[in-house]
C-alpha positions as a Markdown table, in Angstrom:
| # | Residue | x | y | z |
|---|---|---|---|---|
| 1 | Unk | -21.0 | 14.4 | 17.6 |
| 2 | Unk | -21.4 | 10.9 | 18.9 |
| 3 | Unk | -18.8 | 8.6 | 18.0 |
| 4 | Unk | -21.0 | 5.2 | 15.6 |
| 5 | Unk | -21.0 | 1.8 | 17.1 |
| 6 | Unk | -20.5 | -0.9 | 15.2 |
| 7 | Unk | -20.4 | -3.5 | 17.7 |
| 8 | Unk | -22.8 | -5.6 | 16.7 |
| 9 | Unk | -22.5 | -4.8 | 13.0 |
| 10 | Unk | -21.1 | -7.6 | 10.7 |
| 11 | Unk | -18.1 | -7.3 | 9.2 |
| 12 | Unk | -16.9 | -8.1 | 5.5 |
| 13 | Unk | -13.8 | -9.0 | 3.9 |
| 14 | Unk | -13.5 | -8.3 | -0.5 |
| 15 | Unk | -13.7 | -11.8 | -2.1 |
| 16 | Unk | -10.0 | -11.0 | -3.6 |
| 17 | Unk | -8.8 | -11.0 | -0.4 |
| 18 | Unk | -9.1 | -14.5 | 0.1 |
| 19 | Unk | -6.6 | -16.8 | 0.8 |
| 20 | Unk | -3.8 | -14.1 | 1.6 |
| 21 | Unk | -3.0 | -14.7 | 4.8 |
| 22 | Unk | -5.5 | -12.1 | 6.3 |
| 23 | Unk | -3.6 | -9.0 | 5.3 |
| 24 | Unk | -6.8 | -7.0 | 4.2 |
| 25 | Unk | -9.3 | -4.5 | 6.1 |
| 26 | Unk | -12.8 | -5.7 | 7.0 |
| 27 | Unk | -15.6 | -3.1 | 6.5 |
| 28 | Unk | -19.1 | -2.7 | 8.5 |
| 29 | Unk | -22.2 | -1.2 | 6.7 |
| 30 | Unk | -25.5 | -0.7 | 8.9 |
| 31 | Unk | -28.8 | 1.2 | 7.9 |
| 32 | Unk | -28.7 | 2.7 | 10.9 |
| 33 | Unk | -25.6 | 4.4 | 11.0 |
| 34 | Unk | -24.6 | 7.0 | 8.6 |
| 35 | Unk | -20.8 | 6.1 | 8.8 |
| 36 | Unk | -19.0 | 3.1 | 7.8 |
| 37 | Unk | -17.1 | 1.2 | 9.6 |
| 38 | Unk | -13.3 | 0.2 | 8.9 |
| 39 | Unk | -10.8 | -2.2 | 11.0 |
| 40 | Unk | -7.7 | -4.6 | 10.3 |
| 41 | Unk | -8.4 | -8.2 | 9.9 |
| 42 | Unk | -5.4 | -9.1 | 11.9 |
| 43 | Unk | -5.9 | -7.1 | 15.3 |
| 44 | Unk | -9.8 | -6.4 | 15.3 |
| 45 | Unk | -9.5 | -6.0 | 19.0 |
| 46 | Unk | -7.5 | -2.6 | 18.1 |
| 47 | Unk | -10.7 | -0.9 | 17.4 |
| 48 | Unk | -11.8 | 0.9 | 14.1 |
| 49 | Unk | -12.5 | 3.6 | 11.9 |
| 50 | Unk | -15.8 | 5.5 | 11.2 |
| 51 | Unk | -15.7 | 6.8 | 7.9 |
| 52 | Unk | -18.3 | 8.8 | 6.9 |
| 53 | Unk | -20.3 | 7.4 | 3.7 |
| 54 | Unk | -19.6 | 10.2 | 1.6 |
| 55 | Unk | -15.9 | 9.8 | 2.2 |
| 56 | Unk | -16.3 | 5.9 | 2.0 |
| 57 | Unk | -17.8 | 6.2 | -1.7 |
| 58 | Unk | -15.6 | 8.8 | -2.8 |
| 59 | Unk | -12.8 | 6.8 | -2.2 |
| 60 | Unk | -14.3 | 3.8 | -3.9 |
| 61 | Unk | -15.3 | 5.8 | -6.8 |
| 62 | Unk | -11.2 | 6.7 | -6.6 |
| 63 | Unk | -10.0 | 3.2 | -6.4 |
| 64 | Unk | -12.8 | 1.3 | -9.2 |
| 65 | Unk | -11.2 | 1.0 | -12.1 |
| 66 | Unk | -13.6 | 2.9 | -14.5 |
């Protein structure tokens, strides 16, 4: 299996993680790639995670408050 790129995928950052001193992940979605992309704020250069979206929104569905 191919590993996903997401080098020229944008990255976001949760509104409440603002102003915190950049201590949050940044996340990359892309139609494209059936994966989702996961990195730290602080060392981006470090590389990231592929997640794959079934995993990505099981854990959201974990972490929402109902």
């Amino acid at each position: 299996m191919a590993t996903p790129n997401f080098t020229r995928a944008t990255w976001i950052t949760s509104s409440y993680s603002a102003g915190n001193g950049g201590n949050c992940v940044e996340v990359a979605l892309t139609a494209r790639v059936p994966s989702v992309g996961v990195r730290d704020s602080k060392d981006r250069d470090a590389g990231y995670l592929a997640v794959p979206s079934s995993a990505w929104r099981a854990f959201l569905r974990g972490v929402t408050p109902s």
